[in-house]
Backbone bond lengths (Angstrom), bond angles and torsions (degrees), N, CA, C in turn:
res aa  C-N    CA-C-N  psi(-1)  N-CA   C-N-CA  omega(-1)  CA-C   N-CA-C  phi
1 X - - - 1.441 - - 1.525 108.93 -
2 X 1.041 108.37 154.52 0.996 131.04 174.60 1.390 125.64 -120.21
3 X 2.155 121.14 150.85 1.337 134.45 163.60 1.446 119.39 -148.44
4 X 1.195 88.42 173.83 1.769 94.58 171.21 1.156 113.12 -127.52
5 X 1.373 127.79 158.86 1.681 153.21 138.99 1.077 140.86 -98.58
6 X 1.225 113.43 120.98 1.840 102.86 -167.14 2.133 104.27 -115.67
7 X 1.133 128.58 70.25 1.121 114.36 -160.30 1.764 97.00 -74.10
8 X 1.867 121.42 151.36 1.128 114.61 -172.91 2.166 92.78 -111.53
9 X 1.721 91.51 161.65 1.205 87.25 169.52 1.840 110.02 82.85
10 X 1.109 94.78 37.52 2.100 85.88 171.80 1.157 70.88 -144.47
11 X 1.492 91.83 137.34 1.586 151.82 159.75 1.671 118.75 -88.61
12 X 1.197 113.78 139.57 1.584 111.87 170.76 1.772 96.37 143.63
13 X 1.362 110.16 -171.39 1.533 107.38 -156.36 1.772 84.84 -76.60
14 X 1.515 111.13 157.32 1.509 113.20 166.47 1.433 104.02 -114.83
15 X 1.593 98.93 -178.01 1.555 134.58 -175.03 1.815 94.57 -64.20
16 X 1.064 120.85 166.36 1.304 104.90 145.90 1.436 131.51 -96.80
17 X 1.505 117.28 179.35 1.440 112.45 -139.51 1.490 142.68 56.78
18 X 1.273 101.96 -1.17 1.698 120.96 -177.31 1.529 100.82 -113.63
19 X 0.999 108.07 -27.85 2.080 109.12 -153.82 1.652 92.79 -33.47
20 X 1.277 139.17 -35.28 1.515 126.27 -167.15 1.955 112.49 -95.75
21 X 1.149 113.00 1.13 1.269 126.21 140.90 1.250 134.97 -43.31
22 X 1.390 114.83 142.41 1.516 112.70 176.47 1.608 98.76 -131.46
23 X 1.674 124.42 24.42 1.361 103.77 -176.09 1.533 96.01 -131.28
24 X 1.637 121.88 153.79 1.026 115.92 178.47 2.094 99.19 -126.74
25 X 1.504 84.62 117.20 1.509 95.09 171.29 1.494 136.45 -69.50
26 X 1.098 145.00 71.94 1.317 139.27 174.02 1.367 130.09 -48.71
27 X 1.409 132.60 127.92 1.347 129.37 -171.38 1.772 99.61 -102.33
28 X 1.005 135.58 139.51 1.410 130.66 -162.98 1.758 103.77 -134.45
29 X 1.152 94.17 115.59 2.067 84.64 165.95 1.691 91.69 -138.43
30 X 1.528 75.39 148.64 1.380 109.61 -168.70 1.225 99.67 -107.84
31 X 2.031 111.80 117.38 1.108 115.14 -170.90 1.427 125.52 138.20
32 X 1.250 136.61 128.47 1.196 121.73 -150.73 1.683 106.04 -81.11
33 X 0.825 101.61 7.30 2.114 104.42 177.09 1.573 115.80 -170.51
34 X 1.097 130.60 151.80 1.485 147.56 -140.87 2.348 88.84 -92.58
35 X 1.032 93.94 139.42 1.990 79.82 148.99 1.307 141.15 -61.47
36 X 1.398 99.02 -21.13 1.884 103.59 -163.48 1.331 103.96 -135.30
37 X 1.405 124.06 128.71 1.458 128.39 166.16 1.284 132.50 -66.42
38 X 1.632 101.77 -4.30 1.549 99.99 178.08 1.519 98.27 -172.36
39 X 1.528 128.14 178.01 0.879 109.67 179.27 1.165 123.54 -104.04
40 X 1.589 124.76 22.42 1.553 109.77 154.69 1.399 111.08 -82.76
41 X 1.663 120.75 -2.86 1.214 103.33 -164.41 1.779 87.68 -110.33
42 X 1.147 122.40 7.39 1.475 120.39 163.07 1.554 117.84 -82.99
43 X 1.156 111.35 -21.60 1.877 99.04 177.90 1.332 121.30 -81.30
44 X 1.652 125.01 0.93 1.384 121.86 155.81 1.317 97.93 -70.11
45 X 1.054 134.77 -63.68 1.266 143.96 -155.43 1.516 122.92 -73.13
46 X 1.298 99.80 -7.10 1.753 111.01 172.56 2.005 104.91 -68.13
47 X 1.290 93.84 -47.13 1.793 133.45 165.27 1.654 80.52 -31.00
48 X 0.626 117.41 -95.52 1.745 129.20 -156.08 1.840 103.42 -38.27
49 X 1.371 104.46 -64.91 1.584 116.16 -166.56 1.323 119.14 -77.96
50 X 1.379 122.00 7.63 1.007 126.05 175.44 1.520 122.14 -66.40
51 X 1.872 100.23 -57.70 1.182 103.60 -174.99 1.931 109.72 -62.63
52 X 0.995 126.52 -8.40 2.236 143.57 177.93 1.492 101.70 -87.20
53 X 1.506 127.03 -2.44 1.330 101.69 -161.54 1.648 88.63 -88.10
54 X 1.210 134.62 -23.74 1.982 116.29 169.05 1.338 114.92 -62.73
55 X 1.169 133.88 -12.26 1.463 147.69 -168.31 1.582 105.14 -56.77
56 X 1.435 129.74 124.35 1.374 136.39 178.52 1.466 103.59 -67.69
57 X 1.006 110.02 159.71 1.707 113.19 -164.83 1.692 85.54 -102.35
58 X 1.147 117.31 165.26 1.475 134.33 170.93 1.194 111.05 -102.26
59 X 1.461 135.90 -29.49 1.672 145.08 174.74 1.201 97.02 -60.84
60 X 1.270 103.54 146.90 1.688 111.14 149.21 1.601 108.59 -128.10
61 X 1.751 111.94 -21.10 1.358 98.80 174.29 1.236 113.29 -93.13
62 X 1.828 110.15 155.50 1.649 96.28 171.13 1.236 115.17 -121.35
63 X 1.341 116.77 135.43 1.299 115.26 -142.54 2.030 92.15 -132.51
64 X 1.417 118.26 149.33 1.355 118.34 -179.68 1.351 125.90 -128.84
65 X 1.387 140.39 148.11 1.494 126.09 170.98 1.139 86.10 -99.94
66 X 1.831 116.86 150.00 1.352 147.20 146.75 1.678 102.26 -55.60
67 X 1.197 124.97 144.61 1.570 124.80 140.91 1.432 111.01 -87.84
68 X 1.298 110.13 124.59 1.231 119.24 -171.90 1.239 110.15 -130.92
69 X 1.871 139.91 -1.47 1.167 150.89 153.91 1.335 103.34 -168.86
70 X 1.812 94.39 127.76 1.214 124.94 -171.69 1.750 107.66 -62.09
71 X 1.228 102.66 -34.69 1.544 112.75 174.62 1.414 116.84 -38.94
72 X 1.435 111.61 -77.73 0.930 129.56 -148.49 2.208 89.76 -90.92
73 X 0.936 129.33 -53.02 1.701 140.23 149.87 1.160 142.66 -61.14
74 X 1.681 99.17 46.46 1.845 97.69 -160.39 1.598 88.71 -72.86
75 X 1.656 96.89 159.59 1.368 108.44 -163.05 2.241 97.11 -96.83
76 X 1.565 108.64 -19.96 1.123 105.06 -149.34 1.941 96.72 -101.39
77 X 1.558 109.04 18.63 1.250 129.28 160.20 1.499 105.31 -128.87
78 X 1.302 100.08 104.74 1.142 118.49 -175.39 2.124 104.23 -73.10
79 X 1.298 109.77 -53.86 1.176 130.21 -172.74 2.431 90.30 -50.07
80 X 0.631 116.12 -28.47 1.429 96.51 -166.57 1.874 111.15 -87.10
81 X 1.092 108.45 131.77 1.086 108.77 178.99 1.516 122.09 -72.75
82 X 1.446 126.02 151.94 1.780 119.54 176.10 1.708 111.26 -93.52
83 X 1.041 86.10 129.70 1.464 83.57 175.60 1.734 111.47 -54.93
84 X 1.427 108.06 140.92 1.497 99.63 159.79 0.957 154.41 -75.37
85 X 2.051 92.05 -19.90 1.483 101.52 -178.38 1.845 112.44 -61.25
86 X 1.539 87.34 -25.85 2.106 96.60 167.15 0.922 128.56 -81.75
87 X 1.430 120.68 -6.64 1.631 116.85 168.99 1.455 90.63 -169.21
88 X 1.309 107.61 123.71 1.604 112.61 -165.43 1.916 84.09 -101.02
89 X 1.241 108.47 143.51 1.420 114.68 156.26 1.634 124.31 -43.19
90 X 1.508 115.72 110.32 1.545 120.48 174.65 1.787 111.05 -95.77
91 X 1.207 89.84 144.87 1.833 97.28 -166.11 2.038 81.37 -82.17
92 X 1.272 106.51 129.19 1.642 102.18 170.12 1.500 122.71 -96.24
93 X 1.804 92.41 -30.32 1.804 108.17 -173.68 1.493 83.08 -178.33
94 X 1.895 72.58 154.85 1.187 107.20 165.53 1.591 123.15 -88.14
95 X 1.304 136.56 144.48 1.767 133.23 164.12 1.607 102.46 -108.98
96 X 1.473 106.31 133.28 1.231 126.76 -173.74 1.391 98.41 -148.20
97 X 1.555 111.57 112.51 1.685 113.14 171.03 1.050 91.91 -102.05
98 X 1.291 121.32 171.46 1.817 144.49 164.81 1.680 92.50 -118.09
99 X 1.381 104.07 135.85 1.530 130.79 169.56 1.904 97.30 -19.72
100 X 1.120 111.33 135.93 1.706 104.84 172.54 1.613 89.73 -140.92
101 X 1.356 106.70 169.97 1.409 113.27 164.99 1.359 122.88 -91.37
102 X 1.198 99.40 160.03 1.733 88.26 -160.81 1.821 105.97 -105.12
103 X 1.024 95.20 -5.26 2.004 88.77 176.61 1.866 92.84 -144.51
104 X 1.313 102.20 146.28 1.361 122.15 164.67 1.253 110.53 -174.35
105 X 1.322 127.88 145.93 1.649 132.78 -160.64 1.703 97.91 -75.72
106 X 1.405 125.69 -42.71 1.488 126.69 167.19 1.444 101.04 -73.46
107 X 1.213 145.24 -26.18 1.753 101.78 168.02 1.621 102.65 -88.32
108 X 1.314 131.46 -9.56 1.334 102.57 165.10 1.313 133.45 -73.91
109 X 1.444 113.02 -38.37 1.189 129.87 171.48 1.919 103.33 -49.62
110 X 1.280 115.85 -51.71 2.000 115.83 -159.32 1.632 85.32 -79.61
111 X 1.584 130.01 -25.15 1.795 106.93 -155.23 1.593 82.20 -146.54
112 X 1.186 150.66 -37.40 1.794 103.57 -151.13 2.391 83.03 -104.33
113 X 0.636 113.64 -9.50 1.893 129.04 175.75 1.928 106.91 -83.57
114 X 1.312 112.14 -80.24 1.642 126.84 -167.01 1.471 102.88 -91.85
115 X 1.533 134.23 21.50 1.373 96.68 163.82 1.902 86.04 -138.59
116 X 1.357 105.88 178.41 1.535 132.21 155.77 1.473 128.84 -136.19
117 X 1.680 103.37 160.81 1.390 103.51 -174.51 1.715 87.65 -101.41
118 X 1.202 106.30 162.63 1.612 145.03 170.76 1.565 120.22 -146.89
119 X 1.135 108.98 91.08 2.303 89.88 163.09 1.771 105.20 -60.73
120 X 1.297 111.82 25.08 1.675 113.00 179.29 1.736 103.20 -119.75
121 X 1.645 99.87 -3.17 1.691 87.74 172.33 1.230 93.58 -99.92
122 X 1.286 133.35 133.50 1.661 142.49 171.85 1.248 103.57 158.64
123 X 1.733 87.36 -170.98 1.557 100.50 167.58 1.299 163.80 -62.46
124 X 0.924 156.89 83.73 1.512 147.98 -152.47 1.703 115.53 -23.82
125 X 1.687 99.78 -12.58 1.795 96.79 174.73 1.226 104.41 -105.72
126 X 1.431 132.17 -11.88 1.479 116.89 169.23 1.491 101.53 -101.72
127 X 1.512 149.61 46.18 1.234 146.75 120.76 1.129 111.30 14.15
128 X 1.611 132.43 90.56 1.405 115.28 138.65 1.490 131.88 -42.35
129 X 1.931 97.89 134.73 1.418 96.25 -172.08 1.759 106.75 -142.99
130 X 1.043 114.08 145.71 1.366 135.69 -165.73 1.505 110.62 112.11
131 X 1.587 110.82 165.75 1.511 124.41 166.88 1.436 115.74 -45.08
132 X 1.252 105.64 -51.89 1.690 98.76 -171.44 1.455 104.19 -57.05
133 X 1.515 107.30 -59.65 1.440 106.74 -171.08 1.746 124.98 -52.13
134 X 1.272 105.02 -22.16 1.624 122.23 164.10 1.781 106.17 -66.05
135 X 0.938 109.43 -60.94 1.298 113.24 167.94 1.749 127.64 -27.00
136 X 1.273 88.68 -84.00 1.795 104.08 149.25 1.050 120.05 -9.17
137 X 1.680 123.95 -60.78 1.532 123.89 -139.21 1.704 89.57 -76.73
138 X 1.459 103.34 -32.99 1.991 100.86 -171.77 1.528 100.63 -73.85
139 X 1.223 123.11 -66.62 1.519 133.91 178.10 1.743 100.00 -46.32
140 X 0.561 148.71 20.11 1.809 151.12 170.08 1.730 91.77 -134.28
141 X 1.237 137.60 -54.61 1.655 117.95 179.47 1.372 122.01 -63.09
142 X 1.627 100.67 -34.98 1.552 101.30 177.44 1.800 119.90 -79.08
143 X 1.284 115.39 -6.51 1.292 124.37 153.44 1.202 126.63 -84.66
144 X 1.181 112.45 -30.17 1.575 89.11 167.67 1.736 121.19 -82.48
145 X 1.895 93.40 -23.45 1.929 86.62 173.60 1.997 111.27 -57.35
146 X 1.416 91.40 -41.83 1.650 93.77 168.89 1.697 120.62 -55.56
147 X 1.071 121.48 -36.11 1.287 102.96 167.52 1.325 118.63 -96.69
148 X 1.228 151.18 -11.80 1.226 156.30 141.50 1.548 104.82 -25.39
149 X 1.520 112.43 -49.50 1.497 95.17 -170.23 1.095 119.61 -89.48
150 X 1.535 115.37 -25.14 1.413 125.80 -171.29 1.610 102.88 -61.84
151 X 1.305 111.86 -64.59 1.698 128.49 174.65 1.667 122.74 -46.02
152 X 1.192 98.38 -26.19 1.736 113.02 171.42 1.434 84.18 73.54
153 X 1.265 137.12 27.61 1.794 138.74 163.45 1.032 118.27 -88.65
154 X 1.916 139.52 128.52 0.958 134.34 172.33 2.256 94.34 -66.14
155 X 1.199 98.79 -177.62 1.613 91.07 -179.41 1.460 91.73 -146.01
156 X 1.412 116.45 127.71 2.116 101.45 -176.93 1.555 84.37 -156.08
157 X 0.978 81.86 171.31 1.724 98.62 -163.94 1.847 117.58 -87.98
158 X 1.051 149.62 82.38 1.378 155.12 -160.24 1.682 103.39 4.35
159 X 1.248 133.80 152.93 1.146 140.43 121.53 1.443 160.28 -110.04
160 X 1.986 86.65 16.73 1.042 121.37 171.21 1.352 135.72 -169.96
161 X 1.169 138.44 -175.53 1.403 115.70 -165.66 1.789 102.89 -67.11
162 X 2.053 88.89 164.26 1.541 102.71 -173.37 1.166 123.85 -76.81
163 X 1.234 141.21 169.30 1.514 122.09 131.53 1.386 132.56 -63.20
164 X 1.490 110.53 144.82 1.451 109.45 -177.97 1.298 94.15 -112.13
């Protein structure tokens, strides 16, 4: 499974195409290894997760492996798991929502209409890395030009807090 994170408001060097951003997107799967080793062998499998991507996550902690040898953690096989005894899972943060509402014409209009996710809006230290995630960065621009036009919505990235 899979999620996302969009924290607003971090500062520090960015990705490019983001540098005027202030949000850094996290792509999250839950699970000790990816489905697909690469990304021709991810577009069957996009097929599959589509209809799970509204699905509530069961985590609440978020937790990360270090790469600590390329050997044993290649990054550009996503499908292989890291051993732990080489990089044991570190708790990074906690996620804690408070009750929100779930429909209002201003949070649709500021977030599910005018914004997008990217793991390419952020920082220059959380760098997406592997093929798939290269992959992504085009298949995430050309969706949002696709919904930009369809919606008659410009789509830009927050510059300040949301509506709840």
């Amino acid at each position: 499974m899979a999620g996302v994170a969009a924290p607003l408001g971090v500062d520090g060097e960015r990705l490019p195409d983001s540098e005027h951003d202030t949000t850094q997107d996290f792509l999250l799967v839950v699970g000790k290894a990816f489905g697909a080793p690469n990304p021709k062998a991810f577009l069957p499998s996009i097929k599959l997760l589509v209809p799970t991507t509204d699905k509530a996550q069961c985590a609440k902690e978020m937790r990360v492996q270090l790469c600590t040898d390329l050997e044993t953690m290649p990054v550009e096989d996503a499908t292989k798991a890291w051993p732990e005894d080489k990089s044991p899972y570190l708790t990074v943060a906690r996620l804690v929502a408070k009750p929100q509402n779930s429909w209002s014409d201003e949070r649709y209009g500021a977030i599910d209409t005018a914004m997008s996710f990217s793991p390419w809006h952020g920082l220059a230290a959380h760098r997406p890395l592997g093929g798939i995630m290269r992959v992504r960065r085009e298949i995430y621009q050309r969706s949002v030009a696709f919904r930009g036009s369809r919606n008659g919505c410009p789509i830009a990235e927050p510059a300040g807090r949301l509506p709840l």
